[in-house]
VOPARO-698130 format. One record per residue: residue in one letter; z, x, y of N, C-alpha, C in turn. Coordinates in steps of 0.001 Angstrom, whole numbers, padded with zeros to 6 digits, always signed. Layout:
BEGIN
AZXYZXYZXY/...
***
This chain:
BEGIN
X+000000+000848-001193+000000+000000+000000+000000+000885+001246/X-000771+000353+001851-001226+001221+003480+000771+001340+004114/X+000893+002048+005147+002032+002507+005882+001585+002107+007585/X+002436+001456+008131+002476+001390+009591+003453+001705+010084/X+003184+001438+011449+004346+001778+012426+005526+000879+013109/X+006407+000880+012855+007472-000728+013237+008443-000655+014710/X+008130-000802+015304+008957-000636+016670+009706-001755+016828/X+010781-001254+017290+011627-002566+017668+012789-002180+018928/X+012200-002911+019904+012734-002591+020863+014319-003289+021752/X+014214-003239+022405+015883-004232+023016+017109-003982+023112/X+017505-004808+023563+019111-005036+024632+020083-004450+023636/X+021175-003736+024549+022575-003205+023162+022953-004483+022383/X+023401-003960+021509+024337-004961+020661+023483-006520+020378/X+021554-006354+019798+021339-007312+019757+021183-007175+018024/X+021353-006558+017415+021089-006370+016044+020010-005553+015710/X+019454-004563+016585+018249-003869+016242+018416-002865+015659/X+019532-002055+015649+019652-001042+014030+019841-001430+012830/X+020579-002533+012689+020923-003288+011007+019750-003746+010651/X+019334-004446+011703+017566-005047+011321+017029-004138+010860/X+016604-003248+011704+015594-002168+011473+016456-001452+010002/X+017228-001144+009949+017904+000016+009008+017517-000726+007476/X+017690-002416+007236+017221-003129+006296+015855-003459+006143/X+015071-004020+007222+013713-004139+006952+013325-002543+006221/X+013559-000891+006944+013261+000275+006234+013351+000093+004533/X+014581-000494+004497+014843-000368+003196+014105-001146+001909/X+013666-002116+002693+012672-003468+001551+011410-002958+002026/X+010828-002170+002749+009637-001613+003167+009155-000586+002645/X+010497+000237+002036+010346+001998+001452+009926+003013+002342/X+010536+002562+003994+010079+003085+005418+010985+004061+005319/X+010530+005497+006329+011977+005903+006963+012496+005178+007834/X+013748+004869+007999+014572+004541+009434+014745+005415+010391/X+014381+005338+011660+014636+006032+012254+015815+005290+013742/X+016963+006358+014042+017904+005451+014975+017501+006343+016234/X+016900+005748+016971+016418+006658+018286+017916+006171+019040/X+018288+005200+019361+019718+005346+019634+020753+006587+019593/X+020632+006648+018279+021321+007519+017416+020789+009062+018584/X+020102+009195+018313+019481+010642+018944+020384+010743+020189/X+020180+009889+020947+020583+009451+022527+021930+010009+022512/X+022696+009182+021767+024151+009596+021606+024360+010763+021091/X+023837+010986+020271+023953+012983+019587+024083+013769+020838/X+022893+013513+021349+022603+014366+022949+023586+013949+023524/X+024006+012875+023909+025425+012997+024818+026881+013718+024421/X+026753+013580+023161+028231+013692+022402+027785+015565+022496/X+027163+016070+022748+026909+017260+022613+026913+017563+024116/X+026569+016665+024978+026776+017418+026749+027782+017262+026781/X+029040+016197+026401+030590+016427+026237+030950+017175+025859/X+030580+017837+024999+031026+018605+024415+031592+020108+024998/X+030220+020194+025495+029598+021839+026010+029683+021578+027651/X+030358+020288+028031+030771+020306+029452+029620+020059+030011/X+028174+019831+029897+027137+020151+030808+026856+019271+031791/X+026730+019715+032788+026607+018988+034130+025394+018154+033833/X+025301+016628+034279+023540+016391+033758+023115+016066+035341/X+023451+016656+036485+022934+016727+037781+022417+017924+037740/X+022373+019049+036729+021535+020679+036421+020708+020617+035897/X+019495+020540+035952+018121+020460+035024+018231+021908+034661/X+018664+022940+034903+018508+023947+034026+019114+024337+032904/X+020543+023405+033240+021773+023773+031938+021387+022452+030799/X+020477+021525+031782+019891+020245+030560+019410+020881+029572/X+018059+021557+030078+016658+022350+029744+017271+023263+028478/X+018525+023985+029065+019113+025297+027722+020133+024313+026546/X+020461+023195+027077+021063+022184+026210+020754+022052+025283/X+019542+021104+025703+018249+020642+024792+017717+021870+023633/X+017700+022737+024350+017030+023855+023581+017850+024427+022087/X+019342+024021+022334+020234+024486+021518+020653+022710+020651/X+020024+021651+020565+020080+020591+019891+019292+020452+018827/X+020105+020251+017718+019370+019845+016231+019528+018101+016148/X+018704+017352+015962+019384+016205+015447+018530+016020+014268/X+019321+015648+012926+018515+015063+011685+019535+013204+011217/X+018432+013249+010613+019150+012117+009265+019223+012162+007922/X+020365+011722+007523+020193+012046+005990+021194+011072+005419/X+020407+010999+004372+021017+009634+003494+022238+009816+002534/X+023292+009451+002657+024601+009612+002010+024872+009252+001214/X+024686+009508-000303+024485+008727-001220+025961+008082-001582/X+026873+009117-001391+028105+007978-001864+028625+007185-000993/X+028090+007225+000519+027680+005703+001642+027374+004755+001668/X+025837+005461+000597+024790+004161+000808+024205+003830+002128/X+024089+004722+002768+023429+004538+004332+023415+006064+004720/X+022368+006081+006258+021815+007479+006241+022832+007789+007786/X+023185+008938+008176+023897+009197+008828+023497+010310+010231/X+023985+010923+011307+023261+011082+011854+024280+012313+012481/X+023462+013655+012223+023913+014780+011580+023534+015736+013513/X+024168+016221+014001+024351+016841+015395+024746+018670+014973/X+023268+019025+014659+023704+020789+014506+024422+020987+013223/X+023658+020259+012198+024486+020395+010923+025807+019407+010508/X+026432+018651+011999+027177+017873+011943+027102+016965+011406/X+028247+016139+010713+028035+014565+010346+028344+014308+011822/X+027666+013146+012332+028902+012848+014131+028414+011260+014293/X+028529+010939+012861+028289+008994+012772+028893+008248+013760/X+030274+008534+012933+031364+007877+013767+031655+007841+014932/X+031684+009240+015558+032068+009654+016962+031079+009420+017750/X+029558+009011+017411+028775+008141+018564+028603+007254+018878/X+029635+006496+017901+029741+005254+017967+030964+004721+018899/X+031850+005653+018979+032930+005520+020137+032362+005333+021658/X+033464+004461+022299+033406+003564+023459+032921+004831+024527/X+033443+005945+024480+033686+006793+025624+032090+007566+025648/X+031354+007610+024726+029707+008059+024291+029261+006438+025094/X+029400+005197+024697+028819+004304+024803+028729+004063+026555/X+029757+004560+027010+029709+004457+028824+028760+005449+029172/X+028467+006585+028811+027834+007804+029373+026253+007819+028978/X+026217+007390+027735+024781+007335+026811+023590+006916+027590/X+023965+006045+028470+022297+005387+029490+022481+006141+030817/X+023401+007274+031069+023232+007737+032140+022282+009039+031564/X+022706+009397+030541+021821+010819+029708+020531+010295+029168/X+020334+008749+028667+019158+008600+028090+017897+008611+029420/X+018511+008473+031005+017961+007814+031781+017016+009667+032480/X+017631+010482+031931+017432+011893+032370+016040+012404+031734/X+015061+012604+033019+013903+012665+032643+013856+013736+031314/X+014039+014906+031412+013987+015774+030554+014111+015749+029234/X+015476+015303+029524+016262+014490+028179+014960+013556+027055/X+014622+012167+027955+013742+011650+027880+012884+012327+027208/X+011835+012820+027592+010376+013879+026994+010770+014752+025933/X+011577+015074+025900+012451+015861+024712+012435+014862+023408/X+013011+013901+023733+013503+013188+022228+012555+012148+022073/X+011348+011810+023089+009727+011402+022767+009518+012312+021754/X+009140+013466+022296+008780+014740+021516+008656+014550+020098/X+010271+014609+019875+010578+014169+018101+010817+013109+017803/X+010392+012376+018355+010726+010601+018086+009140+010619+017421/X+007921+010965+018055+006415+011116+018041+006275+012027+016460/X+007076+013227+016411+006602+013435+015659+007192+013282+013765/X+008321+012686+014322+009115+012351+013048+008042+010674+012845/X+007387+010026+013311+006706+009227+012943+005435+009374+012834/X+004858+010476+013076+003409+010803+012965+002727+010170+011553/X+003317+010461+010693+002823+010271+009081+003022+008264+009134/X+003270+008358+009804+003355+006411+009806+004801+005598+008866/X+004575+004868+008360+005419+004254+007137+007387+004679+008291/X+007409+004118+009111+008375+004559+009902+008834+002996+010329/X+010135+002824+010477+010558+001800+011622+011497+002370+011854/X+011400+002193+013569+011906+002863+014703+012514+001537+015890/X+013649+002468+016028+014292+000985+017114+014951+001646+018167/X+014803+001326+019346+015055+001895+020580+014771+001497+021908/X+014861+001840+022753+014292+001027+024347+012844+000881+024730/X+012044+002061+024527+010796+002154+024607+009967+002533+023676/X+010405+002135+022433+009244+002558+021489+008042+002092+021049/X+007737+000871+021940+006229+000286+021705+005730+000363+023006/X+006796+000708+023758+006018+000987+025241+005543+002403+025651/X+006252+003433+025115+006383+004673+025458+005897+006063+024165/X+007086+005438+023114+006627+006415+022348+005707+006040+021170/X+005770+004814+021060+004201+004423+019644+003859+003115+020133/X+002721+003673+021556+001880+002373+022167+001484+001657+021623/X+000736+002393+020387-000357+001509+019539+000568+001475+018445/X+001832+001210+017956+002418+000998+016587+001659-000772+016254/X+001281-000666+015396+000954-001934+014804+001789-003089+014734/X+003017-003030+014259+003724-004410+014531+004783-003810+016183/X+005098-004594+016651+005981-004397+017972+007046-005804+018106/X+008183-005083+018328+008963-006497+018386+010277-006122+019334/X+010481-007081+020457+011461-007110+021377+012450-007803+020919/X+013757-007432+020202+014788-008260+020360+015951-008481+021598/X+016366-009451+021790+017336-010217+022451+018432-011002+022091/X+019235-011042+022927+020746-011755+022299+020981-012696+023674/X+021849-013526+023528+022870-013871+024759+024298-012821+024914/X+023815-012770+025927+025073-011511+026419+026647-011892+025666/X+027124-012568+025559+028657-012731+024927+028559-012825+023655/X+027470-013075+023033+027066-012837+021808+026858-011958+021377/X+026385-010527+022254+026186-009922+021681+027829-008363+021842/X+028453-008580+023182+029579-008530+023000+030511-008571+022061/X+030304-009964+021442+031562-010244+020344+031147-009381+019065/X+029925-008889+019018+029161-008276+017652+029942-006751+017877/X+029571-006523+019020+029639-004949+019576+031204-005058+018906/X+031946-005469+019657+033425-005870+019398+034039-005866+017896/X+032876-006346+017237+033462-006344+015623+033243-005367+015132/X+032023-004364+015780+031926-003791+015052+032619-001986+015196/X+033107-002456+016478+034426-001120+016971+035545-001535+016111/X+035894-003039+015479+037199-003363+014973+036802-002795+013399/X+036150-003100+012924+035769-002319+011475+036059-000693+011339/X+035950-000402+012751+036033+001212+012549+037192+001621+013504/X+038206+000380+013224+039781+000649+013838+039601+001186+015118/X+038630+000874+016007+038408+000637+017476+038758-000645+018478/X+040201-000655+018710+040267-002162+020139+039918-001884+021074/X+039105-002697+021431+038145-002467+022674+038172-004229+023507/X+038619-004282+024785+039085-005370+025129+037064-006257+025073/X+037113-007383+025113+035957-007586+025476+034908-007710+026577/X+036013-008058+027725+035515-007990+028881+034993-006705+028905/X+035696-005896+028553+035324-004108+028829+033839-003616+027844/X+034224-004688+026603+032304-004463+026172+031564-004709+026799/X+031692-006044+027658+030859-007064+027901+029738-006093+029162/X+031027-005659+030208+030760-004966+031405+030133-003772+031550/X+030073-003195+030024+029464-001875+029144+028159-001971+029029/X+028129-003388+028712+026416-003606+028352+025798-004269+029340/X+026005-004962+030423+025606-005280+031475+025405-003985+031784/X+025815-002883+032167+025574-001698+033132+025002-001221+032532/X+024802-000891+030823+023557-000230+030163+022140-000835+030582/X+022266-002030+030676+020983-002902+030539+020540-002846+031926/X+021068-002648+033047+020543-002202+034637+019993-000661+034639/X+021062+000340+033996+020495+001414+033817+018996+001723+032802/X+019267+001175+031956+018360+000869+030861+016725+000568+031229/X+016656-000852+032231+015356-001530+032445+015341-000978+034205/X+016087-000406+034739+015111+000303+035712+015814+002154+036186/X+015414+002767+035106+015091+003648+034999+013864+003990+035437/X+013182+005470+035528+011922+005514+035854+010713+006126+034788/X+011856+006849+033755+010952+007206+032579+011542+005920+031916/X+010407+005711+030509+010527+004252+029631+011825+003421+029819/X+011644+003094+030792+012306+001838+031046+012179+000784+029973/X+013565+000041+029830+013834-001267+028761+012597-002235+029592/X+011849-002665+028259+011038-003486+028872+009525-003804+027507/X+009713-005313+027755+008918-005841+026240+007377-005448+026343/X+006731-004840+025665+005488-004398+025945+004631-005765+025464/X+003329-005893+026369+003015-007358+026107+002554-007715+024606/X+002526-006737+023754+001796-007370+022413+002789-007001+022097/X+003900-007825+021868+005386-007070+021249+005590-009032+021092/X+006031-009162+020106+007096-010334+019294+008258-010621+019756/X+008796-011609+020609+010387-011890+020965+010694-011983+019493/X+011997-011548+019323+013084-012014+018400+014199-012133+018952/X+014914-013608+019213+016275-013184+019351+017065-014200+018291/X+017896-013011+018466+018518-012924+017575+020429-013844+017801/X+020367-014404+019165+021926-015101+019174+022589-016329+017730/X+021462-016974+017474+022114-017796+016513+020959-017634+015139/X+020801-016434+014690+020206-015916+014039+020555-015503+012369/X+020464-015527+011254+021846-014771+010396+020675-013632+010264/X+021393-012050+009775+020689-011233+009354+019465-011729+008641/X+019459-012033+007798+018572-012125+006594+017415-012841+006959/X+017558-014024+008152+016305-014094+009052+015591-013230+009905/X+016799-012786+010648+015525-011337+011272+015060-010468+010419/X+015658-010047+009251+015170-009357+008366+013664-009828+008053/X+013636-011085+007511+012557-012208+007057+011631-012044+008359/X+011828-012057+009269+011198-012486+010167+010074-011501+010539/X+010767-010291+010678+010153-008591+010446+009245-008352+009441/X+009625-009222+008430+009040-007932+007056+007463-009190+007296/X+008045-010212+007780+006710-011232+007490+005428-010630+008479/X+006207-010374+009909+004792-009742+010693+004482-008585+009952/X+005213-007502+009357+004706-006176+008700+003596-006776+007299/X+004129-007603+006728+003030-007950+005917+001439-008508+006254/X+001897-009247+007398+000502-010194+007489+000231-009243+008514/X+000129-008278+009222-000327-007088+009786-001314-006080+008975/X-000175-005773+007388-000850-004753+006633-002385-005572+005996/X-001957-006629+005604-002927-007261+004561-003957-007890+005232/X-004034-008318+006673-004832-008258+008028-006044-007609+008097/X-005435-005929+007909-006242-004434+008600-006871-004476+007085/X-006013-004458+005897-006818-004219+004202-008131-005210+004583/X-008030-006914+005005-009117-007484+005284-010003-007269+006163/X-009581-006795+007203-010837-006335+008275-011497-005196+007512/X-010644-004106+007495-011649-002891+006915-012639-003520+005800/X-012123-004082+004270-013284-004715+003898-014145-005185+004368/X-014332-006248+005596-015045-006496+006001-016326-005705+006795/X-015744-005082+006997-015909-003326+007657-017111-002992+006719/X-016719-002888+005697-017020-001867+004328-018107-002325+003985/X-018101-004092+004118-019094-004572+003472-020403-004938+004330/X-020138-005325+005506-020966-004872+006679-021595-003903+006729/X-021197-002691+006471-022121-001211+006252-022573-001026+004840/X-022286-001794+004128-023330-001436+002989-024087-003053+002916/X-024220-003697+003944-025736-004659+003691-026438-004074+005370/X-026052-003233+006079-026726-002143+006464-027704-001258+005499/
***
């Protein structure tokens, strides 16, 4: 079976990594968490102190950043590894989640993790979820899909899912987290949050997983089996040539 490209773009806390991380899995895709990247890079300018008003100490930052993924077998899910690091958990903390759209918003930063966002999907058979990935980094990905939530909805998710990992986090204080991501987010000046026009709404507020799941794998199918019919058609056109 042919391999495409799956973008899925949208708002924090609307379900676009679980989506994406499951559709990968009934697809035999890599997952890729461009999120994930974002936060590596931040949890690493915390780290190393770096000013992100210095484009030169960005520039030597960047230069000294590994990010991979790798699948954990006694997990059961793939994890997201900072210079050899496991650093799952710790990008998932509140204090990464305030800083993360001020570093994702940094041009440099930006073009950097295009870079390997582009080329960790080159070979295709990829779904990828992030702010601009049908706008910016895979224009032409074949299926494209914008998800959305209602804001307190998607709060209370965020919220559960800091409480699973023995994180209290008041809600107002999520709520006000993702409002300010989502200003920083959609007017930025490199890939700005924003639905590219051949891109699919999904939202996802009164949604259960297993429909957006459904909902995904159905455009990836009638996409693949689409292009198998055109090209025949293709095929057969040039040989009554």
């Amino acid at each position: 079976m042919r391999k495409i490209i799956v973008a899925l773009d949208g708002l924090s806390g609307c379900g676009k990594s679980t989506t994406a991380k499951l559709c990968a899995e009934k697809l035999g895709y890599i997952y890729i968490d461009t999120g994930a990247m974002y936060r590596a890079t931040t949890l690493y300018f915390k780290q190393h102190f770096i000013d992100i008003t210095n484009p030169k100490a960005i520039t030597q930052a960047l230069s000294n950043i590994q990010i991979t993924f790798h699948f954990i077998q006694k997990l059961g899910c793939t994890q997201t590894f900072l210079n050899g690091l496991n650093v799952e958990d710790e990008i998932r903390k509140m204090y990464i989640s305030e800083m993360v759209s001020e570093v994702s918003a940094i041009s440099e930063v930006r073009k950097h993790m295009v870079a390997l966002q582009q080329k960790m999907g080159k070979k295709k058979g990829v779904v990828m979820d992030g702010r601009d990935i049908g706008t910016v980094v895979f224009p032409d990905a074949e299926v494209k899909i914008f998800m959305r939530a209602d804001d307190e909805i998607r709060a209370f998710r965020r919220q559960q899912e800091l409480i699973e990992k023995k994180q209290i986090v008041d809600l107002d204080e999520i709520l006000a987290n993702l409002k300010k991501r989502d200003l920083i987010d959609s007017t930025r000046s490199d890939g700005p949050l924003k639905k590219a026009e051949d891109a699919f709404v999904l939202d996802s507020s009164y949604m259960t997983l297993d429909e957006q799941v459904d909902y995904v794998i159905n455009l990836v199918n009638s996409k693949i089996i689409n292009s198998i019919k055109l090209d025949e058609q293709k095929r057969i056109s040039f040989l009554d040539v």
